[in-house]
C-alpha positions as CSV (number, residue, x, y, z in Angstrom):
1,X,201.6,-30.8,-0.3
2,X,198.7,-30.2,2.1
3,X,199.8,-26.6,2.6
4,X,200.1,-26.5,-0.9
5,X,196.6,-27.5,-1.8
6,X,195.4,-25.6,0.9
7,X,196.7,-22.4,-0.4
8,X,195.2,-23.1,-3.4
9,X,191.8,-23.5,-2.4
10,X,191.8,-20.3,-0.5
11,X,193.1,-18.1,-3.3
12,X,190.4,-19.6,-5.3
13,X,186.9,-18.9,-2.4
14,X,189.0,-15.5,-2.7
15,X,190.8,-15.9,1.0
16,X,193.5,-14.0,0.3
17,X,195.3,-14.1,3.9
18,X,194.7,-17.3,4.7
19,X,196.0,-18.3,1.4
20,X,199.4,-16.6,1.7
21,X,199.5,-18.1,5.5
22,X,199.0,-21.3,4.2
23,X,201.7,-21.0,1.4
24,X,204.2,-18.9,3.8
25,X,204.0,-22.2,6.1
26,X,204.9,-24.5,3.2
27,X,208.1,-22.3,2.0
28,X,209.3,-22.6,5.8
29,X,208.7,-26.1,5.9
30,X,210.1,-27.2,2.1
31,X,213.0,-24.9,3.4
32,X,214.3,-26.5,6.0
33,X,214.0,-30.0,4.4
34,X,215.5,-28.8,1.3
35,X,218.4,-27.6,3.6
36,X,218.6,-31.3,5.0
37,X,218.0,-33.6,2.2
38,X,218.4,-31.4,-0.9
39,X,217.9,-34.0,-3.4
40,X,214.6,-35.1,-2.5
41,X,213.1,-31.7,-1.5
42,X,214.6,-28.9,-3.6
43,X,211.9,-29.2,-6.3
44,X,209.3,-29.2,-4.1
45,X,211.0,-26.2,-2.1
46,X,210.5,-24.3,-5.8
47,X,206.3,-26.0,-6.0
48,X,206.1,-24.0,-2.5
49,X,208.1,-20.7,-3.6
50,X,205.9,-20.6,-6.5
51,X,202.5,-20.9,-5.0
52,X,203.9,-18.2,-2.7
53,X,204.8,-16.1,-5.5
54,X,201.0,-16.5,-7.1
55,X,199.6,-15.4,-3.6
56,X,201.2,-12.6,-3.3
57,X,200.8,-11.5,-6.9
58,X,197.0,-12.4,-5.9
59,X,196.9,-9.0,-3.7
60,X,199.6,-7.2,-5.7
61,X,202.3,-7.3,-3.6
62,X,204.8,-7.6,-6.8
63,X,208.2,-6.9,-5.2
64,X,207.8,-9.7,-2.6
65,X,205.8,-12.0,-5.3
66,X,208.8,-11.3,-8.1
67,X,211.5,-12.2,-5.9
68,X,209.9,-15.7,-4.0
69,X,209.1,-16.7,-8.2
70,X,213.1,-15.8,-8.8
71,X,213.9,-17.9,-6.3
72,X,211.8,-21.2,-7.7
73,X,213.2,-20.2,-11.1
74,X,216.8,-20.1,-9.7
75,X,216.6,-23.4,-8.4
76,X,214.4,-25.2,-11.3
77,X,217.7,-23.6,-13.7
78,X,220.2,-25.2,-11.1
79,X,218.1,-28.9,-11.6
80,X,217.4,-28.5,-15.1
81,X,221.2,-28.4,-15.5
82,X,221.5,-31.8,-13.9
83,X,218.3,-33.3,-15.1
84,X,217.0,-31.5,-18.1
85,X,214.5,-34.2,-18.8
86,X,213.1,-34.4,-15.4
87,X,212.6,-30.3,-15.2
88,X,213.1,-28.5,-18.2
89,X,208.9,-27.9,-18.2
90,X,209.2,-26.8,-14.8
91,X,211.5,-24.8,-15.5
92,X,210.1,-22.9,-18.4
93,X,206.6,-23.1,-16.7
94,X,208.7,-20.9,-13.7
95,X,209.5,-18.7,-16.3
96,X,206.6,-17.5,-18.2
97,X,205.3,-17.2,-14.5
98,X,208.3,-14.4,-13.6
99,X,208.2,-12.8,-16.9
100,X,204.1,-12.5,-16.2
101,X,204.6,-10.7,-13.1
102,X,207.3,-8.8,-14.2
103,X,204.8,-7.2,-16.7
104,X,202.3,-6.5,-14.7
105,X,204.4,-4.9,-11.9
106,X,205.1,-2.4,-15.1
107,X,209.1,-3.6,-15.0
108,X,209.3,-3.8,-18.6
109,X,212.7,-3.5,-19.7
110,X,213.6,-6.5,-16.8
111,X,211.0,-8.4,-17.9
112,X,212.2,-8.5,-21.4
113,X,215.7,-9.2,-20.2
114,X,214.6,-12.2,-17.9
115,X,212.6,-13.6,-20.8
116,X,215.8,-13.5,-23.4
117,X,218.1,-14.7,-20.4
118,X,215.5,-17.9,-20.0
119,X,215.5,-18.4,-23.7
120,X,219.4,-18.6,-23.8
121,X,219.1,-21.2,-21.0
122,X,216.6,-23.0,-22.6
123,X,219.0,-22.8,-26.1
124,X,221.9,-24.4,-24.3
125,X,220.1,-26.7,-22.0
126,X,218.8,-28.1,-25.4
127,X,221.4,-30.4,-27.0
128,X,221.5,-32.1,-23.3
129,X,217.7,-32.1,-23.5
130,X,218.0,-34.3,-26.7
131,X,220.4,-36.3,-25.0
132,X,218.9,-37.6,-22.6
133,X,215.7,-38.2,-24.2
134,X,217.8,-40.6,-26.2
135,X,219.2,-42.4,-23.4
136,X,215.3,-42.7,-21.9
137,X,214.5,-44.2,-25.8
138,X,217.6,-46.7,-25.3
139,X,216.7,-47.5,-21.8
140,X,212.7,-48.1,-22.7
141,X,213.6,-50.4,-25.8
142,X,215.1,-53.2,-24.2
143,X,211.8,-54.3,-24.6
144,X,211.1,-54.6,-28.1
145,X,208.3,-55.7,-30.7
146,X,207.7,-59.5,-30.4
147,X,208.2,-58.8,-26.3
148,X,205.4,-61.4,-24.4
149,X,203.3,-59.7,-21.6
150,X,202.1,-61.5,-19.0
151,X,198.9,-60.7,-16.8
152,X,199.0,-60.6,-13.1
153,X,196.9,-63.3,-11.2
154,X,195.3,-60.1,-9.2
155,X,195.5,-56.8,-11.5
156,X,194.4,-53.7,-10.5
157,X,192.4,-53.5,-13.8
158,X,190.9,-56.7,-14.5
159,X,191.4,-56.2,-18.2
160,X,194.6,-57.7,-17.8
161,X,193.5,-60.8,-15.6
162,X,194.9,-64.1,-17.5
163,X,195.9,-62.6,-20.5
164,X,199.3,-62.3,-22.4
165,X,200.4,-60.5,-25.4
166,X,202.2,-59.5,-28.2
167,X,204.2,-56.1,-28.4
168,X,204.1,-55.4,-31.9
169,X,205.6,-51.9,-31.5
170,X,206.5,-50.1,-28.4
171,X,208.0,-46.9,-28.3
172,X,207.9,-43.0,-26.6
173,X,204.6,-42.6,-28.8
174,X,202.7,-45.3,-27.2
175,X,202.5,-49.1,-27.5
176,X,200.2,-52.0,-29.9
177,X,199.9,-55.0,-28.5
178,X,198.0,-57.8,-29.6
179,X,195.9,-60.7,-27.0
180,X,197.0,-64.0,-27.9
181,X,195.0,-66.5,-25.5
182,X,191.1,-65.7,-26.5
183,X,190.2,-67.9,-29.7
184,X,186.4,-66.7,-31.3
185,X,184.1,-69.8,-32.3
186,X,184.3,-68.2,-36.0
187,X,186.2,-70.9,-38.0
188,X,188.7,-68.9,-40.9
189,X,186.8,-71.0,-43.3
190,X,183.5,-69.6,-42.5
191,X,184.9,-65.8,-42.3
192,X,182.9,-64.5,-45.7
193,X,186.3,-61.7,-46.2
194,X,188.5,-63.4,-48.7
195,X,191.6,-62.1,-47.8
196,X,191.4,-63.5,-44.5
197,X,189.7,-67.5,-45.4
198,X,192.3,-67.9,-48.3
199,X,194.9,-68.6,-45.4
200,X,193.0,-70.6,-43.3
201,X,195.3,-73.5,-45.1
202,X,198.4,-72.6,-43.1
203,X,196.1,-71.6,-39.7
204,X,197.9,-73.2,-36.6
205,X,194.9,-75.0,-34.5
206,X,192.7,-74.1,-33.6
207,X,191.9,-72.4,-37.4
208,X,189.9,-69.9,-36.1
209,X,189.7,-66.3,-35.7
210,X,191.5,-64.9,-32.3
211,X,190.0,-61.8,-30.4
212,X,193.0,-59.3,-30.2
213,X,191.7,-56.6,-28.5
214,X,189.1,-54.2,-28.0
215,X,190.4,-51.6,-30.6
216,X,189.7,-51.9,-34.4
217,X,188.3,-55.3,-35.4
218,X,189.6,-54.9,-38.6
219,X,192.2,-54.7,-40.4
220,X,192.4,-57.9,-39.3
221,X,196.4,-58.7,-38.1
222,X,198.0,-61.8,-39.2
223,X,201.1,-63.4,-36.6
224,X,203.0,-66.2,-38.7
225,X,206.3,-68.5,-37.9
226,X,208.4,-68.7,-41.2
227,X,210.3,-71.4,-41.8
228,X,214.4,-71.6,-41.1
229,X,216.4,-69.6,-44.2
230,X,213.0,-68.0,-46.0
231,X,214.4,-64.9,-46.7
232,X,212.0,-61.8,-46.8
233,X,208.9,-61.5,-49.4
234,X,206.8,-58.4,-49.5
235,X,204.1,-57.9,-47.8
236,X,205.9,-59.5,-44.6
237,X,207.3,-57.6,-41.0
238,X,209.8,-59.3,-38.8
239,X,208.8,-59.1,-35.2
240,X,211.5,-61.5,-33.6
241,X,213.0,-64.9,-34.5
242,X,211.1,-66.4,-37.6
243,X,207.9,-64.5,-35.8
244,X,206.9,-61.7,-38.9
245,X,203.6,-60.2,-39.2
246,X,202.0,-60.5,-42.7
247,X,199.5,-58.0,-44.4
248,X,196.8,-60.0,-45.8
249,X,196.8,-58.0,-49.1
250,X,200.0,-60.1,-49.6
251,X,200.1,-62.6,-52.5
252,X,199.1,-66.0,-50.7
253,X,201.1,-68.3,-53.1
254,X,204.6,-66.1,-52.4
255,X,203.9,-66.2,-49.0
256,X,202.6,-69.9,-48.3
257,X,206.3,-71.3,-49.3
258,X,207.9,-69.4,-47.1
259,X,205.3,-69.7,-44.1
260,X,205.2,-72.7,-41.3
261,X,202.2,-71.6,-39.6
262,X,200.0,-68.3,-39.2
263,X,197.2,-66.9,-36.8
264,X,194.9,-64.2,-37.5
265,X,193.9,-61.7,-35.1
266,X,190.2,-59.5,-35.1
267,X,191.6,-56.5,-32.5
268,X,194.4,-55.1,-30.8
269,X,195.0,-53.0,-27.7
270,X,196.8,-49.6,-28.2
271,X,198.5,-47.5,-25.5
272,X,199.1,-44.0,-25.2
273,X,203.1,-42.5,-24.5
274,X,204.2,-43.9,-21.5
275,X,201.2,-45.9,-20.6
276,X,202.2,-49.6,-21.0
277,X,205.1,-48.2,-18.9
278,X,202.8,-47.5,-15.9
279,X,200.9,-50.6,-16.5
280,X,203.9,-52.4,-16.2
281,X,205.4,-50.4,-13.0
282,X,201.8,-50.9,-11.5
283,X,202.6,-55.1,-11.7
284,X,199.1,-56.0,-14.1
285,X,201.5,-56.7,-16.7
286,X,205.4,-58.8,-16.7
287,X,207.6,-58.8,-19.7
288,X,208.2,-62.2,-20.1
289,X,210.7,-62.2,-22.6
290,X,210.6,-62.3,-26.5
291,X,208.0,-64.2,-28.5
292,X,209.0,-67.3,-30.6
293,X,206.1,-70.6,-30.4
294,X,203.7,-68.7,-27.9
295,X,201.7,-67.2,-30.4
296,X,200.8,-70.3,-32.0
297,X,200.0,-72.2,-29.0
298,X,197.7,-75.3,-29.6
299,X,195.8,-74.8,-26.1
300,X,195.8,-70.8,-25.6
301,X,193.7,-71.1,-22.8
302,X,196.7,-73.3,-20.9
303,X,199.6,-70.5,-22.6
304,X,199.0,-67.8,-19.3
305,X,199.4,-70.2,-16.8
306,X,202.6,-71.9,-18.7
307,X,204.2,-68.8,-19.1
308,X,203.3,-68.4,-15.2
309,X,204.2,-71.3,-14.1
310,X,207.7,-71.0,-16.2
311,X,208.6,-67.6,-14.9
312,X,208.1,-69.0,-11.0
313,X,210.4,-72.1,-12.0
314,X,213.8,-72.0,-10.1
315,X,216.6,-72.0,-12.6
316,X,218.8,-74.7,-11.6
């Protein structure tokens, strides 16, 4: 990677030699450990062939440059057919790159042949393309909507320091989440919106207005626990369990027979694609399972060290 980099930062102060030294080195090295552990270094032996093949393009040495690009591209097609979700962008990034110099070396008739062969690859590789993104979405939804996150005791970003919340969707798009444990001091009864005091009836204590998140105060979002056998009203979005989420446009007298208890949210936290993921991977955030009282909790500022204390609990 060093080599890499270093290559890089030549060709750009315009060090032509020392940039094709540098990225010579890094094809001998990636080869001989691609030739050893072929699983681990074969993509990177491609990275290297590639930055080779951009160094020598750099001083127009298009034969040499043409045939080290092939070579990445060969390999990125032989991976992509194994793992077309991990490199199908590589590989059509290797592509465009051949095709480019192709041009500009004036081979024209092979350049437009290498491009329709790559398309046809890329038409076949496809369906398995699909396929596999599928599996990633079935793999990535055992956690659900209504799923509890749990903050570390020492994130990296202290954001997520004693907090847990709500997933109220989670998918390849991105995630929204809701905070659960930080109550306001404004009581639903003194909140001057109608369609948010009218319910302050059913509020579990404390009745007042919880701080969701950072993004978008309002619409506000409303969490309530419906009681055993309602069936479904309008207006009303099942979560997990008897946990829904209700719009607060909703007719208040349909809604209060079939509703136990309800807490209103100001907020929410929204994630990009993959992003809660890497939260999650990084350890400032557990899944702690799926959601059924938590959100209703009487003492939210005991609920992070419960749910901490419960998840360190021995099962006997």
């Amino acid at each position: 990677m060093a080599l890499n980099n270093l290559s890089l930062i030549n060709a750009k102060a315009g060090n032509d030699a020392e940039s094709q030294a540098s990225a010579e080195e890094a094809v001998a090295i990636r080869r001989r450990l691609a030739q050893n552990n072929p699983d681990l270094y074969l993509n990177d032996l491609a990275t290297s062939l590639l930055n080779l093949g951009a160094a020598l393009a750099d001083t127009r040495q298009w034969a040499s440059a043409v045939d080290h690009t092939r070579e990445a591209l060969d390999i990125r097609r032989q991976l992509c057919e194994v793992d077309p979700l991990a490199y199908l962008y590589d590989f059509r990034l290797t592509a465009r790159n051949l095709t480019g110099m192709l041009l500009f070396s004036r081979r024209w008739r092979e350049a437009m042949r290498t491009r329709q062969e790559n398309r046809r690859f890329v038409r076949k590789i496809r369906g398995a393309f699909r396929a596999a993104r599928r599996r990633q979405r079935s793999r990535l939804n055992p956690r659900p909507q209504g799923a509890l996150l749990v903050g570390a005791e020492e994130p990296a970003d202290e954001f997520y320091r004693g907090r847990v919340m709500l997933v109220l969707w989670w998918d390849e798009m991105g995630a929204l989440v809701v905070v659960l444990n930080h109550p306001t001091p404004v009581s639903l009864a003194d909140v001057a919106a109608p369609d948010i005091s009218q319910w302050e009836t059913l509020a579990a204590a404390p009745p007042v207005v919880f701080e969701g998140g950072p993004d978008e105060v309002a619409p506000a979002i409303c969490l309530a626990q419906l009681r055993p056998g309602a069936g479904p009203v309008p207006g009303v979005q099942r979560l997990a369990g008897r946990l829904y989420m209700i719009d607060l446009g909703s007719d208040v007298e349909a809604v209060t027979r079939m509703v136990d208890r309800l807490r209103i949210f100001a907020g929410y936290v929204v994630f990009g694609p993959g992003e809660l993921d890497l939260i999650i991977d990084r350890g400032d955030l557990t899944v702690h399972g799926t959601a059924t009282t938590e959100p209703f909790h009487a003492e939210p500022e005991r609920l992070h060290q419960e749910l901490r204390d419960s998840a360190a609990r021995p099962v006997m």
